[in-house]
C-alpha positions in Angstrom: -4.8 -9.2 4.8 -1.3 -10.4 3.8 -0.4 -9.1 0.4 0.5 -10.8 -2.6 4.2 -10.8 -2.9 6.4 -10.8 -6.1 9.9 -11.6 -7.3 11.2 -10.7 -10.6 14.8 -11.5 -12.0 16.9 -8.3 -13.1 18.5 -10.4 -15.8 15.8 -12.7 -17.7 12.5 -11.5 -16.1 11.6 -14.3 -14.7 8.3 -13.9 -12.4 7.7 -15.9 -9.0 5.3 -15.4 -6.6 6.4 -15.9 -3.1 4.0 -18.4 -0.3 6.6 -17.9 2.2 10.0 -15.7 1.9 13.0 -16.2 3.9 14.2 -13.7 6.3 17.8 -14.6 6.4 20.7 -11.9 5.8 22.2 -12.3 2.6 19.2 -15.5 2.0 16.5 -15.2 -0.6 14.9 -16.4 -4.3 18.3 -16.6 -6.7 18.1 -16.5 -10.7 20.5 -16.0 -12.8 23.0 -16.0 -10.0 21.6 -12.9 -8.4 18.9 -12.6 -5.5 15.5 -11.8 -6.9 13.8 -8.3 -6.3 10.8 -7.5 -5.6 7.9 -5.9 -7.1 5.8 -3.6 -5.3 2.0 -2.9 -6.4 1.2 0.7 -7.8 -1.8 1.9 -6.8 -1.9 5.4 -8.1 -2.3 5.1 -12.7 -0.5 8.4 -13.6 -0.1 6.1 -17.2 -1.6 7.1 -20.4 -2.7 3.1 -20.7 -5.0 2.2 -17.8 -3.7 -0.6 -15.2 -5.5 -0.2 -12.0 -7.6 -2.8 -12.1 -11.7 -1.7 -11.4 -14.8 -3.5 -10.4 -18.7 -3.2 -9.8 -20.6 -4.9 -7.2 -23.6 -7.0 -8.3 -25.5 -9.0 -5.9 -22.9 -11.4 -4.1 -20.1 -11.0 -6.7 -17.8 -8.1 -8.5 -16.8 -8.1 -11.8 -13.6 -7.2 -12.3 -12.4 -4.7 -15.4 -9.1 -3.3 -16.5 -9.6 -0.8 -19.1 -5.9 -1.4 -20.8 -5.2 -2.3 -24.3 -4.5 -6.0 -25.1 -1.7 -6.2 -27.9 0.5 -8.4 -28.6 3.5 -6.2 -27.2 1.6 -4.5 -24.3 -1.0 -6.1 -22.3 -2.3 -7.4 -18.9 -0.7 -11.1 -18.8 -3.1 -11.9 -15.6 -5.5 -10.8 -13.1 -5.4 -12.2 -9.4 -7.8 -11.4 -6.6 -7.3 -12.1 -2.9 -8.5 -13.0 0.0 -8.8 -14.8 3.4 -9.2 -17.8 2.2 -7.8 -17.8 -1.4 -6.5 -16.7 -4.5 -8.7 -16.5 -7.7 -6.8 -15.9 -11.1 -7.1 -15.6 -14.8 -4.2 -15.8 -16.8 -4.7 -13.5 -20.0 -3.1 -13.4 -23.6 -3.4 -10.8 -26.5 -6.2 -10.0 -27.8 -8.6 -11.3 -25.0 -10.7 -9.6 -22.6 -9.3 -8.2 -19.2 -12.2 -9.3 -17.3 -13.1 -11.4 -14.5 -16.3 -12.5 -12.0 -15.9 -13.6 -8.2 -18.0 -13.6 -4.9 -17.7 -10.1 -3.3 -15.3 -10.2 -0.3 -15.0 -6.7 1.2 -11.0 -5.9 2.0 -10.2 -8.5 -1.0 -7.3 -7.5 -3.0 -7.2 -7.2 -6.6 -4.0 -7.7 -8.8 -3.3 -7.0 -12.3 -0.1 -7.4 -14.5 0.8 -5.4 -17.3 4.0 -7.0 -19.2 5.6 -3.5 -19.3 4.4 -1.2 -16.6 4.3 -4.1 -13.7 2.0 -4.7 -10.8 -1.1 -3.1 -10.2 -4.0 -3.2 -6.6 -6.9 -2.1 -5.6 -8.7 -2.7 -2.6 -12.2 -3.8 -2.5 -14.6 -1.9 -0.3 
């Protein structure tokens, strides 16, 4: 499965999620007149604050948890699962619940993003 692919500006943070990237030397996603880098998944929580998202399978769905605090500083801004055939997100402020329900899809992949430790994955078995 193709992953999910993120660019994030160096200068104002700026957050863009990439359908389709160009492969040209010297080509790419520019903000704040510099190329965009990008942000690769962690998949290993060696944190105090949990970010690897988890789930539990129940019947023909998972529910998806992320056991990290929600203040209005520090917290997961959204969770994004997927798959073959499409994305699935919740977009999260402070305060609210890190949660989510979708249809079980083994190899799916699930996304979360902390606004100060980054990107997060886990693959669903």
């Amino acid at each position: 499965m193709k992953e999910l692919k993120l660019k994030r500006c160096r200068k104002c943070n700026a957050l863009v999620k990439v359908l389709e990237d160009c492969n040209c030397k010297g080509c790419g996603i520019i903000c704040c007149d510099e190329a965009m880098e990008e942000v690769k998944a962690n998949s290993v929580d060696a944190s105090f604050e949990r970010h690897i998202p988890t789930y539990e399978k129940g019947g023909d769905n998972i529910h998806i948890k992320v056991d990290h605090v929600m203040e209005e500083d520090h917290y997961i801004e959204w969770i994004l699962v997927k798959t073959e055939k499409e994305n699935r997100e919740i977009i999260l402020k402070p305060k609210e619940t890190p949660e989510m329900t979708v249809p079980y899809e083994k190899g799916a992949l699930i996304y979360a993003y902390c606004n100060k430790h980054g990107l997060w994955k886990t693959v669903v078995e």
